[in-house]
N, C-alpha and C positions, 0 to 999 in steps of 0.2 A: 430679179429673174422672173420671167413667164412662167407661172405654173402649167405644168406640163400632164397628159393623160396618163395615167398611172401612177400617178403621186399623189401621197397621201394629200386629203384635203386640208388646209390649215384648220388648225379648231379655232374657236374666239367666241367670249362673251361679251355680248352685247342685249344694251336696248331694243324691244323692238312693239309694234302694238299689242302682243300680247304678253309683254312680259319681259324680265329679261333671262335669254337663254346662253347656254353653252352650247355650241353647235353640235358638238359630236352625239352628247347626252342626248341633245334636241332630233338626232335623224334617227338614233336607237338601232333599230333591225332594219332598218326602211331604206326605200331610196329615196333623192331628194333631188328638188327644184332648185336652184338659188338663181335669183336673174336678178339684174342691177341695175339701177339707174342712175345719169349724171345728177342730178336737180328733181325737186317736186316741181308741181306746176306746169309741167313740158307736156305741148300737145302728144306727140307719139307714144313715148309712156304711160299717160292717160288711158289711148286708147289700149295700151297692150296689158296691164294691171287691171281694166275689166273686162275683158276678153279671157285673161286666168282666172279669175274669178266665177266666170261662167262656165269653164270644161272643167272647174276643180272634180268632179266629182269621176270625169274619167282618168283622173289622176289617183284619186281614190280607189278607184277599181284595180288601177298597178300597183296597189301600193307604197303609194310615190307622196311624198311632203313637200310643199311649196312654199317656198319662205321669198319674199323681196327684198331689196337691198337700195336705199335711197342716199344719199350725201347729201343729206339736210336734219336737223334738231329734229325730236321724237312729237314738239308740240304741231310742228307743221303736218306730219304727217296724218292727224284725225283730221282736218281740211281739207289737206289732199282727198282723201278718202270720200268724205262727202261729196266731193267735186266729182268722183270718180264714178259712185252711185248714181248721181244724179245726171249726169251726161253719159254714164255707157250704159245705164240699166243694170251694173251688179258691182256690190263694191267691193273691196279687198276684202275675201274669207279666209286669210290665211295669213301671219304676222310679215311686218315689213321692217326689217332692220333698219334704225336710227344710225349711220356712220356718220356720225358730225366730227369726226375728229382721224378720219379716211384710216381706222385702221384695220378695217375689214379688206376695203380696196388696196390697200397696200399689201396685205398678207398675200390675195389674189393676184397682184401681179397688173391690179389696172390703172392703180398710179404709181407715180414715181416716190420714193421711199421719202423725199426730203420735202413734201406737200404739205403744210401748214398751215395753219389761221383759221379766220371765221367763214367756215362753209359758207352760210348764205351771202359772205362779200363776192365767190365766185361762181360766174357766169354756167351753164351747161357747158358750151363749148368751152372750158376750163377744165371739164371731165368728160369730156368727150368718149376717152377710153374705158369710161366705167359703164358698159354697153355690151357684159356679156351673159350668156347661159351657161349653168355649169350642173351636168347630171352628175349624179354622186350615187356611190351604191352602199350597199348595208357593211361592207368593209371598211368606207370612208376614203376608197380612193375615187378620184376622179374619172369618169367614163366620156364626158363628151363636154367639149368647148367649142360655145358658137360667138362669134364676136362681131357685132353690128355697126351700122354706122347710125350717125342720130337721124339723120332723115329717112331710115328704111324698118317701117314696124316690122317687129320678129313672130317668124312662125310657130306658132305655139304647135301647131299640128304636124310639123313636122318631128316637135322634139316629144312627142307622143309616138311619133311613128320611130324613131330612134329608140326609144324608152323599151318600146315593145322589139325589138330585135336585140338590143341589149340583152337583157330579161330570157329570149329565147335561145339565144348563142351561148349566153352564162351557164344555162341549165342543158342544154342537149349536145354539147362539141359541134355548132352549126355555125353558118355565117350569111348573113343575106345579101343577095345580088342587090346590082342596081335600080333603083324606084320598088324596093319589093314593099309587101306589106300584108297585113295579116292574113293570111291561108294562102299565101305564093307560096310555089318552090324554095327552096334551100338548097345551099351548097356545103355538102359535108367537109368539114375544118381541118384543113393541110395537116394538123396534128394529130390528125385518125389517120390509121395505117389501112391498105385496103381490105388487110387481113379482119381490121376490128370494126371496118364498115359491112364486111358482108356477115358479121355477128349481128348487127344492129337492122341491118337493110338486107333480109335474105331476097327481097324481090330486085336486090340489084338497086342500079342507079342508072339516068344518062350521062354519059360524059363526051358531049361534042371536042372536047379537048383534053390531053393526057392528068391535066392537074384539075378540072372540074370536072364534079362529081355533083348532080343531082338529084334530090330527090324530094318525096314531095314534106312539108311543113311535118316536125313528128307534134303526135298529138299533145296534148295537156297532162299531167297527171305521171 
Protein backbone atom coordinates (compact mmCIF):
# COMPACT_ATOMS: atom_id res chain seq x y z
CA UNK A 1 0.00 0.00 0.00
CA UNK A 2 0.96 3.77 -0.82
CA UNK A 3 1.69 5.56 2.24
CA UNK A 4 -0.63 8.06 2.49
CA UNK A 5 -0.48 11.87 4.27
CA UNK A 6 -1.33 11.69 7.65
CA UNK A 7 0.14 8.37 8.59
CA UNK A 8 2.48 7.78 10.62
CA UNK A 9 5.95 7.55 8.96
CA UNK A 10 7.31 3.93 8.87
CA UNK A 11 10.44 4.03 11.30
CA UNK A 12 13.54 1.73 10.20
CA UNK A 13 17.16 1.26 10.94
CA UNK A 14 19.49 1.56 8.59
CA UNK A 15 23.06 2.24 7.15
CA UNK A 16 23.59 5.45 6.16
CA UNK A 17 27.01 7.96 5.57
CA UNK A 18 26.90 8.97 8.80
CA UNK A 19 26.21 6.28 10.72
CA UNK A 20 23.66 4.01 11.41
CA UNK A 21 20.19 5.48 12.40
CA UNK A 22 16.78 4.76 13.70
CA UNK A 23 14.69 7.16 11.86
CA UNK A 24 12.35 8.22 14.34
CA UNK A 25 15.08 8.77 17.17
CA UNK A 26 17.12 10.33 14.09
CA UNK A 27 14.05 13.33 13.25
CA UNK A 28 13.72 13.79 17.28
CA UNK A 29 11.67 17.23 17.70
CA UNK A 30 12.29 18.26 14.04
CA UNK A 31 11.01 18.09 10.86
CA UNK A 32 12.53 16.20 8.18
CA UNK A 33 13.56 15.76 4.42
CA UNK A 34 13.68 12.16 3.05
CA UNK A 35 14.04 12.11 -0.88
CA UNK A 36 15.00 8.98 -2.79
CA UNK A 37 16.70 7.91 -5.36
CA UNK A 38 16.66 4.80 -7.91
CA UNK A 39 20.55 4.25 -8.46
CA UNK A 40 23.90 6.17 -7.60
CA UNK A 41 25.45 7.40 -10.44
CA UNK A 42 22.36 8.85 -12.26
CA UNK A 43 22.80 12.17 -14.05
CA UNK A 44 19.58 13.95 -12.37
CA UNK A 45 20.04 12.83 -8.79
CA UNK A 46 23.58 14.20 -9.14
CA UNK A 47 22.34 17.19 -9.83
CA UNK A 48 19.46 17.33 -7.17
CA UNK A 49 21.86 15.88 -4.07
CA UNK A 50 24.08 19.09 -4.56
CA UNK A 51 21.64 21.43 -5.06
CA UNK A 52 20.34 20.09 -1.24
CA UNK A 53 23.47 20.38 -0.11
CA UNK A 54 23.78 23.91 -1.01
CA UNK A 55 20.24 25.47 0.45
CA UNK A 56 20.89 22.91 3.65
CA UNK A 57 21.39 25.69 5.69
CA UNK A 58 17.70 27.30 4.80
CA UNK A 59 16.70 24.01 5.88
CA UNK A 60 18.44 24.69 9.03
CA UNK A 61 16.83 27.86 9.54
CA UNK A 62 13.14 25.64 9.58
CA UNK A 63 14.35 23.40 11.39
CA UNK A 64 14.10 20.74 9.14
CA UNK A 65 16.69 17.41 8.69
CA UNK A 66 17.61 16.18 5.38
CA UNK A 67 18.50 12.75 5.23
CA UNK A 68 18.78 10.83 1.36
CA UNK A 69 17.84 7.58 0.35
CA UNK A 70 19.87 5.60 -2.44
CA UNK A 71 19.19 1.75 -3.65
CA UNK A 72 22.82 0.94 -3.86
CA UNK A 73 25.67 -0.61 -0.98
CA UNK A 74 26.90 2.05 1.66
CA UNK A 75 30.45 1.59 -0.13
CA UNK A 76 29.21 3.18 -3.33
CA UNK A 77 27.81 5.97 -1.88
CA UNK A 78 31.40 7.91 -0.50
CA UNK A 79 31.98 7.89 -4.60
CA UNK A 80 28.99 9.07 -5.25
CA UNK A 81 29.57 11.74 -3.01
CA UNK A 82 32.75 12.82 -4.46
CA UNK A 83 31.39 12.81 -7.96
CA UNK A 84 28.82 14.95 -6.40
CA UNK A 85 31.34 17.60 -4.92
CA UNK A 86 33.09 17.68 -7.54
CA UNK A 87 30.66 18.31 -10.56
CA UNK A 88 27.93 20.42 -8.50
CA UNK A 89 30.20 22.42 -6.33
CA UNK A 90 28.79 20.97 -2.81
CA UNK A 91 28.62 17.50 -1.71
CA UNK A 92 26.19 15.60 0.44
CA UNK A 93 26.20 17.53 4.07
CA UNK A 94 23.70 15.58 5.28
CA UNK A 95 23.58 11.39 5.65
CA UNK A 96 22.41 9.28 2.71
CA UNK A 97 20.64 6.11 3.46
CA UNK A 98 22.34 2.68 2.08
CA UNK A 99 18.78 0.61 1.04
CA UNK A 100 20.67 -2.26 -0.67
CA UNK A 101 18.23 -4.59 0.36
CA UNK A 102 14.86 -2.09 -0.57
CA UNK A 103 13.61 -2.14 2.87
CA UNK A 104 13.32 1.38 3.28
CA UNK A 105 11.56 1.74 -0.28
CA UNK A 106 9.26 -1.03 0.41
CA UNK A 107 8.08 0.36 3.92
CA UNK A 108 7.40 3.71 1.84
CA UNK A 109 5.44 2.28 -0.57
CA UNK A 110 7.95 2.80 -3.61
CA UNK A 111 8.62 -0.66 -4.55
CA UNK A 112 6.73 -3.64 -4.63
CA UNK A 113 7.02 -5.84 -1.42
CA UNK A 114 8.36 -9.07 -3.35
CA UNK A 115 11.73 -6.95 -4.86
CA UNK A 116 14.85 -8.83 -4.29
CA UNK A 117 18.37 -9.56 -4.99
CA UNK A 118 21.50 -7.70 -5.71
CA UNK A 119 20.64 -3.97 -6.09
CA UNK A 120 23.58 -3.12 -8.20
CA UNK A 121 22.39 -6.06 -10.79
CA UNK A 122 19.23 -3.58 -11.31
CA UNK A 123 19.06 -0.87 -13.79
CA UNK A 124 17.54 2.88 -12.43
CA UNK A 125 14.62 2.27 -14.67
CA UNK A 126 14.09 -0.99 -12.40
CA UNK A 127 13.32 1.62 -9.56
CA UNK A 128 11.91 4.01 -11.27
CA UNK A 129 9.31 4.55 -8.50
CA UNK A 130 11.91 5.26 -5.87
CA UNK A 131 11.54 9.12 -6.93
CA UNK A 132 9.93 10.62 -4.19
CA UNK A 133 9.88 13.54 -1.33
CA UNK A 134 8.51 13.02 1.86
CA UNK A 135 8.08 16.02 4.58
CA UNK A 136 7.64 14.56 7.87
CA UNK A 137 6.88 16.64 10.95
CA UNK A 138 8.04 16.40 14.61
CA UNK A 139 4.97 14.04 15.26
CA UNK A 140 6.29 11.69 12.66
CA UNK A 141 3.49 11.77 10.49
CA UNK A 142 3.73 12.31 7.07
CA UNK A 143 2.87 16.09 5.65
CA UNK A 144 3.61 16.23 2.00
CA UNK A 145 4.39 13.53 -1.00
CA UNK A 146 5.97 14.64 -4.20
CA UNK A 147 6.57 11.76 -6.62
CA UNK A 148 8.75 12.50 -9.76
CA UNK A 149 9.68 11.00 -12.85
CA UNK A 150 13.46 10.20 -13.50
CA UNK A 151 13.94 12.61 -16.21
CA UNK A 152 12.45 15.69 -14.37
CA UNK A 153 14.90 17.18 -11.63
CA UNK A 154 12.72 18.01 -8.33
CA UNK A 155 12.24 21.41 -6.95
CA UNK A 156 13.84 21.84 -3.92
CA UNK A 157 12.38 25.27 -3.63
CA UNK A 158 9.34 24.58 -3.73
CA UNK A 159 9.41 21.96 -0.94
CA UNK A 160 10.88 24.90 1.09
CA UNK A 161 8.05 26.98 0.19
CA UNK A 162 5.62 23.89 1.24
CA UNK A 163 7.80 23.39 4.49
CA UNK A 164 7.18 27.14 5.44
CA UNK A 165 3.21 27.03 4.93
CA UNK A 166 3.17 23.67 6.73
CA UNK A 167 4.96 25.23 9.74
CA UNK A 168 2.64 28.39 9.52
CA UNK A 169 -1.00 26.55 9.17
CA UNK A 170 0.38 24.14 12.07
CA UNK A 171 0.95 26.81 14.36
CA UNK A 172 -1.92 29.73 13.58
CA UNK A 173 -5.28 27.71 12.26
CA UNK A 174 -4.41 29.26 8.69
CA UNK A 175 -4.10 27.86 5.10
CA UNK A 176 -2.37 29.34 2.09
CA UNK A 177 -3.85 30.13 -1.12
CA UNK A 178 -2.62 29.45 -4.34
CA UNK A 179 1.44 30.37 -5.29
CA UNK A 180 1.40 31.94 -1.81
CA UNK A 181 4.69 32.46 -0.02
CA UNK A 182 6.29 34.19 2.58
CA UNK A 183 4.35 37.51 3.80
CA UNK A 184 1.17 36.92 1.36
CA UNK A 185 -2.09 36.86 2.65
CA UNK A 186 -3.78 33.89 4.37
CA UNK A 187 -6.85 32.30 4.52
CA UNK A 188 -8.30 31.73 7.91
CA UNK A 189 -8.89 27.58 8.36
CA UNK A 190 -12.75 26.47 7.66
CA UNK A 191 -12.19 25.02 11.36
CA UNK A 192 -12.32 28.75 12.93
CA UNK A 193 -15.67 29.70 13.58
CA UNK A 194 -16.39 33.43 12.61
CA UNK A 195 -16.99 33.89 16.11
CA UNK A 196 -13.32 32.86 17.02
CA UNK A 197 -11.89 34.72 13.91
CA UNK A 198 -13.04 37.98 14.97
CA UNK A 199 -11.27 37.05 18.45
CA UNK A 200 -8.02 36.71 16.58
CA UNK A 201 -8.64 39.30 13.70
CA UNK A 202 -10.56 42.14 15.39
CA UNK A 203 -9.60 44.31 12.08
CA UNK A 204 -11.86 41.91 10.30
CA UNK A 205 -10.96 40.08 7.06
CA UNK A 206 -11.86 40.22 3.15
CA UNK A 207 -14.07 37.60 2.14
CA UNK A 208 -14.74 38.06 -1.70
CA UNK A 209 -16.59 34.75 -1.10
CA UNK A 210 -19.01 33.35 1.84
CA UNK A 211 -16.14 30.46 2.90
CA UNK A 212 -12.97 32.64 2.25
CA UNK A 213 -11.82 34.77 4.70
CA UNK A 214 -8.72 36.75 4.42
CA UNK A 215 -6.25 38.12 6.09
CA UNK A 216 -2.93 39.28 6.15
CA UNK A 217 0.15 36.47 7.22
CA UNK A 218 -0.10 36.58 11.39
CA UNK A 219 3.07 37.47 12.61
CA UNK A 220 5.88 35.15 14.31
CA UNK A 221 6.21 34.62 17.87
Amino acid sequence: MALQIGETAPDFEAETTEGRIRFHDWVGDSWAVLFSHPRNFTPICTTELGYMASIKPEFDKRGVKIIGLSVDPLENHARWAEEIGASQGTPPNYPIIADADFAVAKAYGMLAADVEGDPTQRTPANNATVRNVFVIGPDKAVKLILVYPMTTGRNFDEVLRVIDSLQLTAKHQVATPVNWKQGDDVIIAGSVSDDQARERYPDGWDSPLPYIRIVPQPAEG
